[in-house]
Every structure is written in structure tokens, then in C-alpha cells.
C-alpha positions in Angstrom: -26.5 -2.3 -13.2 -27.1 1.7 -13.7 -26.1 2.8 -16.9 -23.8 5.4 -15.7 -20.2 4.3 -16.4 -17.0 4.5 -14.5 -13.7 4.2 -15.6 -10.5 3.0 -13.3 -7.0 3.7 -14.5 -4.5 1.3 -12.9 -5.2 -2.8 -11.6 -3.3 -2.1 -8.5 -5.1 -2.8 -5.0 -6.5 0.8 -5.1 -8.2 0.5 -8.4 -9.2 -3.0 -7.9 -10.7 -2.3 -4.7 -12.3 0.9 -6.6 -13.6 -1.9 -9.3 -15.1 -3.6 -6.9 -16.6 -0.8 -4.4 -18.3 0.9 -7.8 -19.9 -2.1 -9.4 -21.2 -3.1 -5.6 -22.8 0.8 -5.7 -24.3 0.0 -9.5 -21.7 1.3 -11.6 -20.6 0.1 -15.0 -16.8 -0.5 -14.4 -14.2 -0.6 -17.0 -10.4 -0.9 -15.3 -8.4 -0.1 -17.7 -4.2 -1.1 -17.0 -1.2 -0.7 -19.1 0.6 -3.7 -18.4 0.3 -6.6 -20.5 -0.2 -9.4 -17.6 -0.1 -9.7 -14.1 3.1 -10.8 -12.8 4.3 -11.7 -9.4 6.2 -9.5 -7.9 8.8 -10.8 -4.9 7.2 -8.6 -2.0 4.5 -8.9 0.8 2.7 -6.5 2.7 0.5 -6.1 6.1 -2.7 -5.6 6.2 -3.4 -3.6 9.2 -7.1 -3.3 10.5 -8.2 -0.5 9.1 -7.5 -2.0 5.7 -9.2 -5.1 6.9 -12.0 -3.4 7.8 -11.8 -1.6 4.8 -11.6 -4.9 2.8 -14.9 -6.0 4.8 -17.2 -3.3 3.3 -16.1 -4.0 0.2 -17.0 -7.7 0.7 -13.6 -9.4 0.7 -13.0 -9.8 3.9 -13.0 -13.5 4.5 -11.1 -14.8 1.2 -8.4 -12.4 2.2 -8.3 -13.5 6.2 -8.2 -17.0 4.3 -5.2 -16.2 2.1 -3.0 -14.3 4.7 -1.7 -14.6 8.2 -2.9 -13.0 11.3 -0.2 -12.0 13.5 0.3 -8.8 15.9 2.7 -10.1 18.0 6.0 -8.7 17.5 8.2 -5.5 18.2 11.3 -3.4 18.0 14.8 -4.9 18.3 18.7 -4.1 17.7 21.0 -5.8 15.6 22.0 -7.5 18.6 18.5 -9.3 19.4 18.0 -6.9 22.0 14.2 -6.0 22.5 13.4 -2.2 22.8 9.5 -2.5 22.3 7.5 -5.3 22.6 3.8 -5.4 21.1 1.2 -7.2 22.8 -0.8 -9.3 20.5 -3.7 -10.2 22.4 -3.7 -6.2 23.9 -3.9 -5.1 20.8 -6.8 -7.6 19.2 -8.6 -6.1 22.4 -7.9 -2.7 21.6 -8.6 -2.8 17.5 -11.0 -5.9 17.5 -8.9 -7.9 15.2 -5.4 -8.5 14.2 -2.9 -7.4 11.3 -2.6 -10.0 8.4 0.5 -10.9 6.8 -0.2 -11.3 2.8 2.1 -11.7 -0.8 0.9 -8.9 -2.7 0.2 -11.1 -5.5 -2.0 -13.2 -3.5 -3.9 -10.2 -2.4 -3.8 -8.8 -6.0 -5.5 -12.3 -7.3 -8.2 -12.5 -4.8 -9.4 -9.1 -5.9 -9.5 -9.8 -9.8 -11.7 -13.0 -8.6 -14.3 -10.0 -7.7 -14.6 -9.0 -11.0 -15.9 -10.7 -14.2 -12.5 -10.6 -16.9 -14.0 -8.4 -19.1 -14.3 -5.4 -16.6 -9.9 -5.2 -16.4 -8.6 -4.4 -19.8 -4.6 -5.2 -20.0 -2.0 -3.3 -22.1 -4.3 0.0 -22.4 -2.4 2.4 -22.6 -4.1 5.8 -21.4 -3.1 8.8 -23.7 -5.4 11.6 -22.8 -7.6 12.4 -19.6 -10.0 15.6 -19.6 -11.9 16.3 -16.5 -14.4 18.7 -17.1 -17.0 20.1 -18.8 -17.3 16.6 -20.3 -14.9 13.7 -18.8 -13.0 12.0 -21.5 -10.6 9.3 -21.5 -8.7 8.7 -24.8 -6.3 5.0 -24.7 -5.0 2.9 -27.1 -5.0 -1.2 -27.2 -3.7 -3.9 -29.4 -7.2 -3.3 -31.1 -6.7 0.1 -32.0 -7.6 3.7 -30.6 -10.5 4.5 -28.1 -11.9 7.2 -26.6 -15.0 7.3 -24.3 -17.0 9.4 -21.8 -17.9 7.9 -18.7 -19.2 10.1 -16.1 -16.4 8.9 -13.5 -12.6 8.7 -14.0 -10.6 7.3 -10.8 -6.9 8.0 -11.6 -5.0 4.9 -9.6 -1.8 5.1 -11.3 0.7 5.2 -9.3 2.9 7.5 -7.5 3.8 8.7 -11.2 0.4 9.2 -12.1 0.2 10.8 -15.1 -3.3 12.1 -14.6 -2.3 13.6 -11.9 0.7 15.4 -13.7 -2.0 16.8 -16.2 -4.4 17.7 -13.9 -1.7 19.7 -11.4 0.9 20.4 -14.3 3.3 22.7 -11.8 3.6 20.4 -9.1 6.7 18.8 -8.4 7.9 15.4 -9.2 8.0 12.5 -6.5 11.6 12.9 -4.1 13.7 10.5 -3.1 13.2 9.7 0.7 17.0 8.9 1.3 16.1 5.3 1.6 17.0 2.2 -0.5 14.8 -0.9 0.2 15.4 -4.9 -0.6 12.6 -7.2 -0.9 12.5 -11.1 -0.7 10.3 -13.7 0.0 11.5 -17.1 0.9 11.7 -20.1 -1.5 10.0 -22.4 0.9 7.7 -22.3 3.9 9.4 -21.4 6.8 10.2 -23.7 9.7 12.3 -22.4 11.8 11.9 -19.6 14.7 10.3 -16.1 13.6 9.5 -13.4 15.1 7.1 -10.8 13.5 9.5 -7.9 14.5 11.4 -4.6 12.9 14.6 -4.0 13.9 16.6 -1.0 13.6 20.2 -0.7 13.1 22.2 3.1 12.5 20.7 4.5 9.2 19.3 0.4 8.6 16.2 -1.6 9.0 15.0 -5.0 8.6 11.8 -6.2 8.7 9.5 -9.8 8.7 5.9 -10.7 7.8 5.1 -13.9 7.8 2.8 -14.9 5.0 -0.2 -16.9 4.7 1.3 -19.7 2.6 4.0 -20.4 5.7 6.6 -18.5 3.8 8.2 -15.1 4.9 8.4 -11.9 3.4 11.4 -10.2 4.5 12.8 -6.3 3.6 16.2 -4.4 4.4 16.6 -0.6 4.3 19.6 1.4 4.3 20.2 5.4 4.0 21.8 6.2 0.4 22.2 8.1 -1.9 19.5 7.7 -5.2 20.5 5.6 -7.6 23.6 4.3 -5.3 25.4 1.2 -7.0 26.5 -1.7 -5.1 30.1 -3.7 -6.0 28.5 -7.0 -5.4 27.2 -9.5 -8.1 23.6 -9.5 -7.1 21.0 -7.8 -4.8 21.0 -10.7 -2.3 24.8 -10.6 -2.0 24.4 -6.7 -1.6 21.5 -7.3 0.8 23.7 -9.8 3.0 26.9 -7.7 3.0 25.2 -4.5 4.5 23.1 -7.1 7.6 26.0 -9.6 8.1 25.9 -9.8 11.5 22.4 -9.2 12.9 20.6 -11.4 14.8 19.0 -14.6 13.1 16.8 -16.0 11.4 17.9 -12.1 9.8 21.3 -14.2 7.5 18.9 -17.4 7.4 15.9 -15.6 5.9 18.1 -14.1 3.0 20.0 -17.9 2.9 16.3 -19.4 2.0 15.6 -16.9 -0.5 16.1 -17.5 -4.6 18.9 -14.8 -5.7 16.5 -13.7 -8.4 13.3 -13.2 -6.2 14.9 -10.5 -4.3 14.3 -6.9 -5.3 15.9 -3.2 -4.7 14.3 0.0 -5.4 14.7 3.6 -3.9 11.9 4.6 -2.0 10.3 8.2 -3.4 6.9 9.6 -2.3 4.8 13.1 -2.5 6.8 15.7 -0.9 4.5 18.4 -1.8 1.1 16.5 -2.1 -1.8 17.8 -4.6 -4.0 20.6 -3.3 -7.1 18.1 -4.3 -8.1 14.9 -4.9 -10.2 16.1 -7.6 -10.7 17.7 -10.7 -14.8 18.1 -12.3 -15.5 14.6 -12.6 -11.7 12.6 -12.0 -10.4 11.5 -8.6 -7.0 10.5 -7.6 -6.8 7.4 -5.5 -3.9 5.6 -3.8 -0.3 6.0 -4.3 -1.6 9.0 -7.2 -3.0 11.1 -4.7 -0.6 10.6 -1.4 2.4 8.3 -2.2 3.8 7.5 0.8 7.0 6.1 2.5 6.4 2.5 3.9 7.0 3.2 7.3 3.7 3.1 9.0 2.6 0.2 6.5 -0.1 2.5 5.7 0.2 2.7 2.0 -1.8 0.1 0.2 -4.3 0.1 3.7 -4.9 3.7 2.9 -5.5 3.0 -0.9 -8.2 0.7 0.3 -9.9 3.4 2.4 -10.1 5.6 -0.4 -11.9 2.9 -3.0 -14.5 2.2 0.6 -14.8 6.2 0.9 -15.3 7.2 -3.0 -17.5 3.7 -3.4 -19.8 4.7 -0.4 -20.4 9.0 -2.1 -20.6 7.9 -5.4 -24.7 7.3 -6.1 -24.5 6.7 -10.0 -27.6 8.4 -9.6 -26.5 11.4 -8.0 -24.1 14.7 -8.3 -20.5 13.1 -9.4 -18.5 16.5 -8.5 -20.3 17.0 -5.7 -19.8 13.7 -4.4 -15.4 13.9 -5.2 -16.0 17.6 -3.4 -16.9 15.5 0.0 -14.2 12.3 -0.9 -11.6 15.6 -1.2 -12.4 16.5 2.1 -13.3 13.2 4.2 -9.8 11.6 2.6 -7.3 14.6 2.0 -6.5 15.2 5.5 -6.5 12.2 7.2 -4.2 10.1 4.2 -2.1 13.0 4.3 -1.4 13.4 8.0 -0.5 9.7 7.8 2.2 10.3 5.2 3.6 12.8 7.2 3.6 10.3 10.3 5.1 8.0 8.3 8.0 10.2 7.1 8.4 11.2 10.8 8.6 7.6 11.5 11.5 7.4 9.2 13.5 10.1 10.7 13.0 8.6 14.2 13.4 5.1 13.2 15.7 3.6 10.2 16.9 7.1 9.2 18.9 7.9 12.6 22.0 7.6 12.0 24.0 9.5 15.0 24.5 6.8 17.9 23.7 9.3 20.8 20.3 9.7 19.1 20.0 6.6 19.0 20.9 5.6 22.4 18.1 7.8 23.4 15.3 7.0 21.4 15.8 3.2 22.2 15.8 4.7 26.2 12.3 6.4 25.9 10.9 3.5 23.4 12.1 1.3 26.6 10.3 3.4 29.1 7.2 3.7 26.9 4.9 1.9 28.5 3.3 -0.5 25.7 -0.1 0.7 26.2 0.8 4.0 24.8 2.3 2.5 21.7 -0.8 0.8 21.1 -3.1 3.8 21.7 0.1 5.6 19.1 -0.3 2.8 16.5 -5.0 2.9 16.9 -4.8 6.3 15.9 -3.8 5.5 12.4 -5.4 2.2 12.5 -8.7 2.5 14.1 -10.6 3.5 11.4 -14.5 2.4 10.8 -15.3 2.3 7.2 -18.7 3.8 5.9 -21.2 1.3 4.5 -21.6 1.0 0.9 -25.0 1.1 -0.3 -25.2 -1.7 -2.7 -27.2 -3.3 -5.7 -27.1 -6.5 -6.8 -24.5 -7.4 -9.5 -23.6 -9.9 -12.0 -21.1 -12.2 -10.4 -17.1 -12.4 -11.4 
């Protein structure tokens, strides 16, 4: 390993997949996270194939493919059952070379940590100060007491409230609320009954399914509300099942095989006004810190992984560190931020339309569409080749 050290704040799947990108390249990796332990949390996620691809160059492919399921078949639907777009599975394995994969995010989450040796992730650091430039320095506290060190790389990966990102860009403005409010739940049980990988959209409503690698499903509902709306029933589930009673099934039998306490709601905020760089001296922004998203395209963890491939494959802990975030600034910037704005469109044409004339005719020309268009629509985000990492060899996890 070089002696040039890097440090990642966050132990999400963008700094992990940093972690493992920069110790691959010859960095010494610290990951430091606040958090205390990692928990489960009751949600799943798809892995399309440029974050497969993405996940390949980094060297996790396989376990990954292992741990999740491969499925592409699917669509668009009404409440009713009605089909408005149908995907072509096999088309689309053509088209992209491989399929989507279906994985609990804390599945994903502990296949990543298996890439790295325990002491690299330290838990309940809590990050006080970072300075970019002349000198970087990150200043954090654990149960052990104060520290403050100077690697030559800081990778910010905290979150869509990143506070590095708030220091480093003090005037701009917070995270807004999209105007959706999502549920999350994930089945007690494998499933055995029919399924269909599909998203169907209702007036201002959406539910979605990804069936998981361990043969249960991950299931979500999203409504248009206000932020911080508060529902008259007991729980989330009975909330969740009140505003989809009627849809077509396994919609009510999904939320019927799911524990009351597993399901989640949260409001959905990303980066209306995104930063002007994803850079500052010697400190990159990464993931949901640098272009928070709305979930719409399913982009937002797969774009977190191209960013830890990208910064992995300019970083030579040999070379120029600002010169190499100057080129991550410009390969990244545009190309995650044209995807959140295609994602927020995607919302406004999709689960946000609410008038029924509107919707009438956007289920009309999604009819007429023919499906190879669609799939040419959905490679454009997708059909992204990673760069190769140059790597050295490393101690192993």
C-alpha cells in the first residue's frame, strides 16, 4: 500500500464502494461513519446495469449477482391491472448486455464491508471539522477521545445533508421537499405467489415491486403531500393500505405479508439547486452529498457507485490530488446531474400527475410508444462503461 492516505466520510454504498475503489488503486483508507452500528433498514433497491457494471470494476461483481435477483421483465400498469408499457426482458439483456438486479440494501451494504478489513470503517466518529485546502484536515471525535489528521484525500459521502458540503458551499440552499411522501416494506417471508416486477401509477400515487434475491419482495407506495403530512391511522402500514385499497393484487397482499413495524415513511427531498463543484482543493463530494436525487429513475445509489469507479480510476496516490478531483468535477458533474433532472421530470410525468385528462394522455402515447424506444430512453441513463481501475495488490478484508 502507498503511504498516501485517504479518508471517507460516510459507510453508505458510495463511500464503501469509494473504500474499496481507493485501497484497490493503493490508498491507505480510513472510512470514518457516525453511526454506532449497522442496522437493517426495511427497504431494497435495483441495481441497474450501469451500477453493475460499475460494481464489476470495483471487483464485486459476482458476490453481488449472487446476493440479488436478476429481473428486467416488467412495466407500467393502472390501478386497475391494466398494462400501459410493457418491458421486454430478453430485448433489453440484448440491448444493455445484462439485466437489473433486485437487492435489500442491507444485503448490498454487508457484501461491501466483506471488502474491507474492520479496521478500515470506524463507527460512531463523529466528524467536527473539514478544511480543504492549503492543507486537508479532518478533525472527529470517538468514544476514544478527539482526533485530527491530514490525509491527502477527503471524499465527503454524507448524505444529502452533507455537512461538508454545507461548509464547503455555505450559501447554498438546503435540500426541498419534492412533493412526494414514500412507504417502504419488505415482506416477512419469501414470496410465493404471482409477481410482477412492475410500477404502477395511480393520480398523484405510485406503487412499486423488486423482487429480492432471498425470494422476498421489496415493495414502496408514493403519494403527493404536503411535508411533514400526518396520517389518522395507527401505523404506517394501515396508512399505506388505506391510500392503495383497491389496486390490483398482489398490491393488498404484498402489504398483508409485511410485519407492521418493518414498513417505513419518509418525505422524499433532493438538491434543487445542486453545488457548482464537486470539489474543493483536496475534498470531493460523492453520492447523495454531491446530487441527491428523487428515486424515480432508480439512479441514486447506481450513480453513487459511478462516482467511487470514476474518482477510484483519477486518483494515482502518486499523482496531482486537485488535479485529478478537477477531471472527477468534470467527467461526473454533468452527467449525475442531467440524471437528477430526468428523474424529477420523471416525477412530474409519472406519480406526480394528478389531473385525469393528463393522465389519460400520457398513458395514450406510453401505449403507442413502441417499446424499443423505451428501451433506447431507459440505455441512455443506463449504458454506461465504467473506466478501469489501475490496481495494486492489497491486504485482504
Amino acid at each position: 500500500m502507498n503511504d498516501r492516505k485517504a479518508v471517507v466520510i460516510g459507510a453508505g454504498i458510495g463511500g464503501l464502494c469509494a473504500a474499496i475503489g481507493l485501497r484497490r488503486r493503493g490508498w491507505d483508507v480510513t472510512v470514518l461513519e457516525r453511526a454506532a452500528e449497522f442496522t437493517e433498514v426495511g427497504a431494497g433497491l435495483t441495481l441497474m446495469v450501469n451500477g453493475l457494471r460499475g460494481l464489476e470494476a470495483l471487483g464485486v461483481g459476482e458476490p453481488v449477482r449472487q446476493a440479488g435477483r436478476g429481473d428486467t421483465s416488467g412495466g407500467i400498469r393502472t390501478p386497475a391491472g391494466r398494462w400501459v408499457s410493457r418491458i421486454d426482458g430478453d430485448a433489453m439483456q440484448r440491448l444493455l448486455g445484462t439485466s437489473a438486479v433486485g437487492i435489500h440494501r442491507a444485503v448490498l451494504h454487508r457484501v461491501l464491508l466483506a471488502e474491507l478489513p474492520a479496521d478500515v470503517v470506524v463507527t460512531s466518529a463523529e466528524v467536527v471539522e473539514v478544511v480543504p485546502e492549503p492543507e486537508p484536515r479532518v478533525h472527529y471525535r470517538t468514544a476514544g477521545g478527539s482526533v485530527v489528521c491530514t490525509p491527502d484525500l477527503v471524499v465527503a459521502a454524507d448524505g444529502i445533508n452533507s455537512r461538508v458540503r454545507a461548509r464547503m458551499w455555505c450559501d447554498l440552499p438546503a435540500p426541498v421537499y419534492s412533493g412526494t411522501t414514500a412507504w417502504r416494506g419488505v415482506t416477512r417471508e419469501p414470496w410465493h405467489g404471482p409477481l410482477t416486477n412492475a410500477i404502477t401509477w395511480g393520480r398523484g400515487t405510485e406503487f412499486g415491486i423488486v423482487p429480492l434475491g432471498d425470494g422476498r419482495v421489496y415493495w414502496y407506495g408514493a403519494v403527493s403531500a404536503p411535508a411533514g403530512t400526518r396520517y389518522p391511522e395507527p401505523d404506517e402500514l394501515s396508512a399505506v393500505r388505506a391510500r392503495f385499497a383497491g389496486w390490483h393484487e398482489p398490491v393488498s397482499a404484498l402489504m398483508d405479508a409485511t410485519a407492521p413495524e418493518a414498513v417505513i415513511r419518509s418525505d422524499i427531498y433532493h438538491l434543487g439547486t445542486p453545488p457548482p463543484s464537486y470539489h474543493h482543493g483536496a475534498v470531493a463530494l460523492l453520492g447523495d452529498a454531491a446530487h441527491a436525487m428523487v428515486p424515480n429513475l432508480g439512479q441514486g445509489a447506481n450513480q453513487a457507485i459511478e462516482d467511487a469507479v470514476v474518482l477510484a480510476a483519477l486518483c494515482d496516490p502518486s499523482g496531482d490530488v486537485a488535479a485529478a478531483l478537477s477531471e472527477y468535477d468534470r467527467q461526473r458533474r454533468p452527467r449525475a446531474q442531467g440524471i437528477a433532472r430526468a428523474a424529477l421530470q420523471t416525477a412530474r410525468f409519472g406519480q406526480q400527475l394528478d389531473n385525469p385528462i393528463a393522465e389519460g394522455l400520457r398513458n395514450l402515447v406510453m401505449r403507442l410508444t413502441p417499446s424499443r424506444l423505451a428501451l433506447r430512453s431507459m440505455a441512455s441513463h443506463a449504458g454506461w462503461t465504467p473506466p478501469q481501475i489501475p490496481t495494486v495488490p492489497v491486504p485482504s478484508a
